[in-house]
N, C-alpha and C positions, 0 to 999 in steps of 0.2 A: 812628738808632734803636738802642735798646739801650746809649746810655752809661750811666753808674755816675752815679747821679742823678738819671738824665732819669728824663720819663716821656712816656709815647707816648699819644698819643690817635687811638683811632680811630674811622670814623665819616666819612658825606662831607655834614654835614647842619651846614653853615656855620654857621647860627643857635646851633644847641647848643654849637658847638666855642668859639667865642665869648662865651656866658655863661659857659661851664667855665674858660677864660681868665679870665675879668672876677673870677670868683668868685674862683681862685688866685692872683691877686695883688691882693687884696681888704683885704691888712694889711702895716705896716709892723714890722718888729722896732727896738727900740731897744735896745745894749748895755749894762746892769749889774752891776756889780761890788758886790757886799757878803759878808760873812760868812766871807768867804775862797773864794768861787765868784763865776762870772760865770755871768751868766741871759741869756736874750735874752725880752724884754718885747714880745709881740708886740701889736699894736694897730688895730682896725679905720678902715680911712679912711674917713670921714663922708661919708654919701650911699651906702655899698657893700654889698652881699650876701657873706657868707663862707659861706651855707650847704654847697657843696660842699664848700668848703676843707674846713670842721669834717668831712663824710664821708669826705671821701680821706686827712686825717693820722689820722684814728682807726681808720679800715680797715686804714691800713699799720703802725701800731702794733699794733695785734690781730695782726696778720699775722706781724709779729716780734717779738712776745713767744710765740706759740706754735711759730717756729722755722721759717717761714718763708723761703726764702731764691731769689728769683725773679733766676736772671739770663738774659741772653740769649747764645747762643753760636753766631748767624749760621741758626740752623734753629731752635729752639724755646726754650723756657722751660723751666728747670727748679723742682721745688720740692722743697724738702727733707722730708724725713716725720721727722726726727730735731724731737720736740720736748723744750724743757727738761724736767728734772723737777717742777718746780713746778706745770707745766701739766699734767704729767700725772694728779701726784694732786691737781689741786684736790679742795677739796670742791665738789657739785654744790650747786647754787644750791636754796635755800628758796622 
């Protein structure tokens, strides 16, 4: 619990831990190279649900584009309150 990458689920409610599983490993990435960058192509496997997938990468991207920074250090989570500048003066949404 708490390595650099993982993610922990918790919850003792087998059924759901399960679809949350099914859902994140829902696509495959294939490697591209063009332009002078390499991309990773990621692609849904036929027959599959990625709805959470799409919730938990967009959540953890939010999360660290506003500076973000969760880790664990054997007793709690930290987050950091330091966010970029960008984020701070958005302009507010119309």
């Amino acid at each position: 619990m708490g390595d650099p990458g993982g993610l922990t689920v918790c919850g003792s409610d087998e059924e759901q831990t399960r679809l949350l599983a099914e859902h994140l490993s829902s696509e495959t990435a294939t490697i591209t190279n063009g332009n002078g960058r390499r991309v990773d192509v990621w692609k849904l496997i036929p027959g599959r649900d990625n709805h959470w997938l799409d919730g938990v990468v967009c959540c953890m991207a939010i999360a660290s584009m506003l500076g973000c920074d969760l880790r664990f250090d054997g007793s709690r989570a930290h987050v950091s309150t330091k966010r970029p500048p960008e984020a701070r003066t958005a302009p507010a949404a119309k």
